[in-house]
C-alpha positions as CSV (number, residue, x, y, z in Angstrom):
1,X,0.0,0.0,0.0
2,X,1.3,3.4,-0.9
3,X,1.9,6.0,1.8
4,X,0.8,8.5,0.3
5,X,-3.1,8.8,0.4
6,X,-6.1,11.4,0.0
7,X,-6.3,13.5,2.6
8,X,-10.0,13.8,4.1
9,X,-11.9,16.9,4.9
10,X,-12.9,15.1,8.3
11,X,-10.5,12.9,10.5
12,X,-11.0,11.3,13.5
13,X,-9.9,12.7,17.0
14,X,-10.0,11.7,20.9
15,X,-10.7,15.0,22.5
16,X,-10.6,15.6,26.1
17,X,-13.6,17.5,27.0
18,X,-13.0,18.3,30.7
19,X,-13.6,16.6,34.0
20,X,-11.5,13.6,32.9
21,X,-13.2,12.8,29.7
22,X,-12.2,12.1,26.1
23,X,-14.5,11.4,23.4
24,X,-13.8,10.4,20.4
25,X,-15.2,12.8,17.6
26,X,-15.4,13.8,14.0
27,X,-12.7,17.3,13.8
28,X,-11.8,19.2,10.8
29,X,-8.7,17.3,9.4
30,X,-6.0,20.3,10.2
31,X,-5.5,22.9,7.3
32,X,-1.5,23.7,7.1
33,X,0.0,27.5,6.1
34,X,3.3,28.3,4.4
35,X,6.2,26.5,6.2
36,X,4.4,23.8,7.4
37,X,3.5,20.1,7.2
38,X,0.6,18.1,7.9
39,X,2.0,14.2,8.9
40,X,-1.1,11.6,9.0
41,X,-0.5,9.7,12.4
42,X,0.3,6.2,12.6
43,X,1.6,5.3,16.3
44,X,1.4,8.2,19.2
45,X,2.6,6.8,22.5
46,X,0.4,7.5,25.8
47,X,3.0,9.9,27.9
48,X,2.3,10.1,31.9
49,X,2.4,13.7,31.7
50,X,-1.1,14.1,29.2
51,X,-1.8,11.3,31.9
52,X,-1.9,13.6,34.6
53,X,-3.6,16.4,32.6
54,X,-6.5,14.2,31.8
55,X,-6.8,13.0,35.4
56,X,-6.5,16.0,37.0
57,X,-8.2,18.3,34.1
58,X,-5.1,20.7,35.2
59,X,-5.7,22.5,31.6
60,X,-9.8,23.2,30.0
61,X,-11.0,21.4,27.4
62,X,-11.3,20.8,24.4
63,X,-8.0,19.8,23.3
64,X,-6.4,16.7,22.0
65,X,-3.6,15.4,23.5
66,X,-0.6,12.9,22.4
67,X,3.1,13.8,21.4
68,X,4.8,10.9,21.2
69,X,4.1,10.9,17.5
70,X,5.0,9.0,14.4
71,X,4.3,9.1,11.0
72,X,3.8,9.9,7.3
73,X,3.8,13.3,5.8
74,X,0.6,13.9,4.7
75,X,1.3,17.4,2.6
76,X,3.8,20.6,2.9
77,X,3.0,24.0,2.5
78,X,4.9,26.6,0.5
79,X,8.4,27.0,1.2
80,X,9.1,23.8,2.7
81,X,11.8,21.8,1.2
82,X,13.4,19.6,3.7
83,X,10.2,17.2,4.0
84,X,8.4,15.6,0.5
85,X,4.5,13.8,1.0
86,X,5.4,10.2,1.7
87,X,8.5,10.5,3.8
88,X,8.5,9.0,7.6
89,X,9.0,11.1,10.1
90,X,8.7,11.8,14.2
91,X,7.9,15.3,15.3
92,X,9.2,16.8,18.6
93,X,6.2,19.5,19.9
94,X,8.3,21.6,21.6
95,X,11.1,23.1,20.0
96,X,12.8,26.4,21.4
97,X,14.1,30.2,20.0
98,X,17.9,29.2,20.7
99,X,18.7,32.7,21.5
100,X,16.7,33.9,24.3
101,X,18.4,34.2,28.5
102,X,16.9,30.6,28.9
103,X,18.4,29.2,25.9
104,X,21.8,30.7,26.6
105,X,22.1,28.8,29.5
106,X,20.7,25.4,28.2
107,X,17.6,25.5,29.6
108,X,15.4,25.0,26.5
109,X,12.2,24.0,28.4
110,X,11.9,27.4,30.2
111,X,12.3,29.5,26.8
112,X,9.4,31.0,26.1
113,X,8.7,29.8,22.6
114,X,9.6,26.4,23.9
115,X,6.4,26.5,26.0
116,X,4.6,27.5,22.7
117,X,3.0,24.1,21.4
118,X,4.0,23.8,18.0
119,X,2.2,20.6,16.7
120,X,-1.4,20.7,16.7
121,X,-4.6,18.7,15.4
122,X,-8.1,21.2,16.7
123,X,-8.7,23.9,19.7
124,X,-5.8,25.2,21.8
125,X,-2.7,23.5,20.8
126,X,-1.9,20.3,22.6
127,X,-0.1,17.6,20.9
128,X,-2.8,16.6,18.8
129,X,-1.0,12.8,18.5
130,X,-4.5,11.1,19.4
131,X,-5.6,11.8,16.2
132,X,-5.6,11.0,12.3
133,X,-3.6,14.1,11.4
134,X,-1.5,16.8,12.6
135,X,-0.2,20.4,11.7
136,X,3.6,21.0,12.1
137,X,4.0,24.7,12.6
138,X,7.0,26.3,10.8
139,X,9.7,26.4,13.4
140,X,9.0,22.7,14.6
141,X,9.5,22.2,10.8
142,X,12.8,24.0,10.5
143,X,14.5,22.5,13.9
144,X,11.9,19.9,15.2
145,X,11.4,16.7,12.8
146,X,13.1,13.9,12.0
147,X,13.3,11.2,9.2
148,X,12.6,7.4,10.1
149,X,15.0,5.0,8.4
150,X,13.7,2.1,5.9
151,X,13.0,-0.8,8.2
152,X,12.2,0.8,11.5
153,X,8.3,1.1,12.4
154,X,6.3,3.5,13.9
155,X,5.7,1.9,17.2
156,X,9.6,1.9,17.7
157,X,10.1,5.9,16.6
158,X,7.8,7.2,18.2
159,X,10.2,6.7,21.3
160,X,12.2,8.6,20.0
161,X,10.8,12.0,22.2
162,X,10.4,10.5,25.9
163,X,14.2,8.6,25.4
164,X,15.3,12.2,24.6
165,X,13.8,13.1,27.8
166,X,15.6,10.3,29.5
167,X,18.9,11.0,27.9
168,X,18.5,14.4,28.6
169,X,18.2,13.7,32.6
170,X,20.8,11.6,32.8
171,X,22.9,13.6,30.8
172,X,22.6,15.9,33.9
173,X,22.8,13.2,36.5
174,X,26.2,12.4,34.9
175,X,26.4,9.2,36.5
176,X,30.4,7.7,36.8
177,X,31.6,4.3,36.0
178,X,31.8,1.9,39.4
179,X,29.0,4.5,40.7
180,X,25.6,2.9,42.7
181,X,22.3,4.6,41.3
182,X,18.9,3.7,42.7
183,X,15.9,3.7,39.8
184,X,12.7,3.8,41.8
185,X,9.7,2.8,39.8
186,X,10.5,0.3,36.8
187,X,7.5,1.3,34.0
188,X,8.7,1.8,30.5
189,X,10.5,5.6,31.4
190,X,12.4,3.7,34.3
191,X,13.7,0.7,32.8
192,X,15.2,3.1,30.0
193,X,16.8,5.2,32.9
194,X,17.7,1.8,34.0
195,X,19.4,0.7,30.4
196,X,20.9,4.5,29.9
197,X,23.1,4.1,33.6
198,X,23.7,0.8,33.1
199,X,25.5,1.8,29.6
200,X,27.2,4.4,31.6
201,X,29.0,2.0,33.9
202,X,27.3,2.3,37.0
203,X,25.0,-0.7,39.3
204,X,21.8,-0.3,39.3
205,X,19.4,-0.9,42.0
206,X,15.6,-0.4,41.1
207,X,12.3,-0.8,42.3
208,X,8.9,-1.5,41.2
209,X,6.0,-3.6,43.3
210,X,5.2,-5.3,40.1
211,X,6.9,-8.1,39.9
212,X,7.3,-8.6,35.6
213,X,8.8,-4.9,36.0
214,X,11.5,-6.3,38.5
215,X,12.0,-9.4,36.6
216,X,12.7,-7.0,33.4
217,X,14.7,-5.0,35.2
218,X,17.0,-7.6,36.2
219,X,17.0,-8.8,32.6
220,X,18.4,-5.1,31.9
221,X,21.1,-5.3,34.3
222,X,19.7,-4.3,37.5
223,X,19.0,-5.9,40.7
224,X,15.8,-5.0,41.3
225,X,13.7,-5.4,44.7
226,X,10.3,-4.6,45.9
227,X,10.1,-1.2,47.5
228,X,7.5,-2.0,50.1
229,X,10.3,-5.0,51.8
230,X,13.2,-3.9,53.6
231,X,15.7,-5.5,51.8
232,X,16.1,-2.7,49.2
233,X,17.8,0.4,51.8
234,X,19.4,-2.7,53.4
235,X,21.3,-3.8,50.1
236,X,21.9,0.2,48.8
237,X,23.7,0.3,52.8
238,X,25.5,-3.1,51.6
239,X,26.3,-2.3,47.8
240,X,28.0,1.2,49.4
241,X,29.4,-0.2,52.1
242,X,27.2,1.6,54.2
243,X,27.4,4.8,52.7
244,X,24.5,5.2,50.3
245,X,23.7,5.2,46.4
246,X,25.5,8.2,44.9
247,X,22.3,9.0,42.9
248,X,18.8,8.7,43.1
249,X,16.4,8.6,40.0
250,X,12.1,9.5,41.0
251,X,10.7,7.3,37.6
252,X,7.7,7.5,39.4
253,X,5.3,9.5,41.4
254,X,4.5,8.3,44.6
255,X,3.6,9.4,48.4
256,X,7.3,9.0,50.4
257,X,9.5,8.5,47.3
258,X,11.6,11.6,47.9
259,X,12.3,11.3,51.5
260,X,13.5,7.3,50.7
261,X,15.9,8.8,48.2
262,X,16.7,11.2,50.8
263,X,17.3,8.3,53.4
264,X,19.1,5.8,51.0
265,X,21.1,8.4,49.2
266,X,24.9,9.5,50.7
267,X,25.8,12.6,51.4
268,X,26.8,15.0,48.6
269,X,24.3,12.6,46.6
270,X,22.6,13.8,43.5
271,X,18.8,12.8,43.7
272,X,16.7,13.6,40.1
273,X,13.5,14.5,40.5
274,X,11.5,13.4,36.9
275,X,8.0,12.4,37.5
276,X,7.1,14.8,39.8
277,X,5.4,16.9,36.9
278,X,2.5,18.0,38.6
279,X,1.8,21.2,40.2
280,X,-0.4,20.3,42.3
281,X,2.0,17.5,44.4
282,X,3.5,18.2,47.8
283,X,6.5,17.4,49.3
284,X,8.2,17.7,52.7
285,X,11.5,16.6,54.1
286,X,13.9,17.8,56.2
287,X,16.3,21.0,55.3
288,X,19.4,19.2,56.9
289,X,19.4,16.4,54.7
290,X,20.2,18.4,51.6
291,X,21.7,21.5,53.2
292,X,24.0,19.6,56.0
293,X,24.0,16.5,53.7
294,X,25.2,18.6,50.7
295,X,22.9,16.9,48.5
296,X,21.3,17.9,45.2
297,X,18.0,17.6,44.6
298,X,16.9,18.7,40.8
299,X,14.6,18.4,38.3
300,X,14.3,17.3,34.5
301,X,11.6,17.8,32.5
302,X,11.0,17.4,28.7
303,X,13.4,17.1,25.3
304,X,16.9,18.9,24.7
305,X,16.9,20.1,21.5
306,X,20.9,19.4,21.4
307,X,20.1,15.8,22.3
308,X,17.6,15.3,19.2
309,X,19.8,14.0,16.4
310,X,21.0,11.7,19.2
311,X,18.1,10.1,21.0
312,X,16.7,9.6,17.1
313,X,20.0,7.5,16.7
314,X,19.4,5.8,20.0
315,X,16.1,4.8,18.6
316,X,16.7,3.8,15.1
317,X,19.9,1.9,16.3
318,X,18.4,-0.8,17.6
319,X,20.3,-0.9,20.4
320,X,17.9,-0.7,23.4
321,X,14.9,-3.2,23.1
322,X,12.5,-0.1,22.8
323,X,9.5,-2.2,20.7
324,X,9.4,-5.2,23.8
325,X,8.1,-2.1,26.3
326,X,5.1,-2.1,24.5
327,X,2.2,-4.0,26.0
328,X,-0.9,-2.9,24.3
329,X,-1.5,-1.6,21.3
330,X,-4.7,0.2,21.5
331,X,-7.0,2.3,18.2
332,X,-8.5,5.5,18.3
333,X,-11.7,4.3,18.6
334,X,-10.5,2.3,22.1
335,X,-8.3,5.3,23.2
336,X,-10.3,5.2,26.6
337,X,-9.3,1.2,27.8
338,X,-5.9,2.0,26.3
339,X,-5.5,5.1,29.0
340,X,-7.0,3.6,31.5
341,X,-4.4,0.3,31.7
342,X,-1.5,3.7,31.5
343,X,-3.4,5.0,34.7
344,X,-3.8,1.8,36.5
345,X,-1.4,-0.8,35.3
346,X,-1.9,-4.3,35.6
347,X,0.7,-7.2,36.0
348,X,2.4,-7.5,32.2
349,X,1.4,-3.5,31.1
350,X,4.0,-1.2,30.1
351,X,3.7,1.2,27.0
352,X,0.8,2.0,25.5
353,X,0.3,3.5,21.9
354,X,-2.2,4.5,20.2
355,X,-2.5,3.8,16.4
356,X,-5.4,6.5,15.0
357,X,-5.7,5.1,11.6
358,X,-7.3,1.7,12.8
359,X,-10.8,1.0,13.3
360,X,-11.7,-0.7,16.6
């Protein structure tokens, strides 16, 4: 079958209407302007962070969600060049000025046009992967897309965003070779963290209460435990002799996580804080064990632009076993089960993605 098709005057869409609903509905299929590029959608991953957004309503509907996207250009408007109709391609929604005080100092996702969505599919600007199409504005187009190699599929490119993320955090947590770095929470974003550190040289001791995520964990490398046991501080203590891990990755979001990284870390300790995405989560620990402890507690959140060309080589290498994190594969028209086993995982569930142009 071609790739290149008709585009429709109607596409499909899962729109989040507020209060924690999405409904799937008939939208204008996206019109696109000089400089960009419409891409017809075939695989959008389910990120935690539109998770939150849908569970928590923390923006107003309507919008579609989904930015994990891969797929086929659909059409370019005047003035583009780099892309042609037919070519495979991921998209990056957030793509920064490169010139503002933010920028100058590396950090992209505080420039303001950085926090300007630039791929869209209806209403205010959101993603749009969770439907049949979607608009690349111009200065995604110039900086923000990137070509899929013959023989890689869409389910595996479109990881090619959240393991910039990744890359991007532990780029910052610089971990060393011999070093001891605790991974709490072993979903798909913290076995990556878990692959990325282990490639780095350092042990890895993870934790997860599902017991298929610890058993893939160990498969990765680590030695993984169950967080709700004592054995896990006991063998960071035994691993350090007694000192504590020298990092700390949060892969998850969960009541106490903090203060354990707090209690297992050692002093002078860097402890990454990369699920904690949502504003409305509190958290309270003791001054002295960063100030007195000379810890460093810091946060990570979203792509590096500078890291793009390389989490897409990451990706299309091959060399992490991206496509075996995927557990369901889920169509537009069953969006809802699909982000319901992201929000409440049972015992084999990892990724998620959603393919739009299937019919359920």
């Amino acid at each position: 079958m071609s790739l290149e098709q008709p585009i429709p005057e109607t596409m499909r869409a899962a729109v989040y209407t507020g209060e924690s609903r999405i409904s799937v509905e008939s939208v204008p299929t996206p019109r696109i302007g000089r400089g960009e590029i419409l891409i017809r959608v075939e695989s959008c991953g389910i990120c935690h962070t539109d998770l939150k957004k849908i569970e928590y309503n923390l923006l107003p509907g309507p919008r579609i969600y989904g930015h994990e996207t891969a797929g086929v250009v659909a059409a370019v408007g005047a003035g583009v060049s780099k892309y042609q109709p037919g070519e495979r391609v991921i998209v990056f929604h957030h793509i920064p000025c490169g010139d503002c005080f933010y920028c100058r100092r590396r950090l992209y996702a505080q420039c303001p046009v950085y926090k300007r969505v630039g791929v869209t599919s209806a209403f205010e600007p959101a993603g749009g992967g969770f439907s049949q199409y979607v608009r690349a504005m111009d200065w995604i187009v110039e900086r923000g897309v990137e070509k899929i190699p013959d023989g890689i599929s869409f389910d595996q490119a479109c990881w090619v965003e959240p393991v910039n993320t990744i890359l991007k955090g532990v780029e910052l947590l610089a971990p060393q070779r011999g070093d001891v770095v605790a991974v709490l929470g072993q979903g798909p974003i913290g076995l990556i963290f878990t692959m990325l550190v282990k490639r780095a040289g350092a042990a890895v001791l993870a934790t997860d209460t599902i017991e298929f995520r610890r058993n893939l964990s160990e498969r990765f490398g680590a030695a993984a435990f169950d967080p709700r046991l004592t054995e896990f501080e006991e063998s960071v203590k035994t691993a350090t002799d007694g000192r504590g891990a020298d990092a700390v990755i949060l892969a998850t979001s969960a009541k106490g996580l903090v203060e354990q990284a707090l209690r297992i870390s050692r002093p002078g300790a860097k402890i990454l804080l990369f699920a904690q995405t949502s504003a409305t989560e509190r958290i309270e620990f003791s001054g002295a064990d960063v100030c007195v402890g000379e810890r460093m507690l810091f946060g990570s959140y979203s792509a590096d632009v500078d890291l793009q060309s390389e989490s897409a080589r990451v990706v299309f290498s091959g060399e992490l076993p991206l496509e075996e994190l995927i557990s369901d594969r889920v169509s537009l028209g069953d969006i809802t089960r699909g982000i319901a086993i992201a929000q409440r995982p049972g015992e084999r569930s990892l990724k998620v993605v959603v393919h739009p142009q299937e019919h359920s």
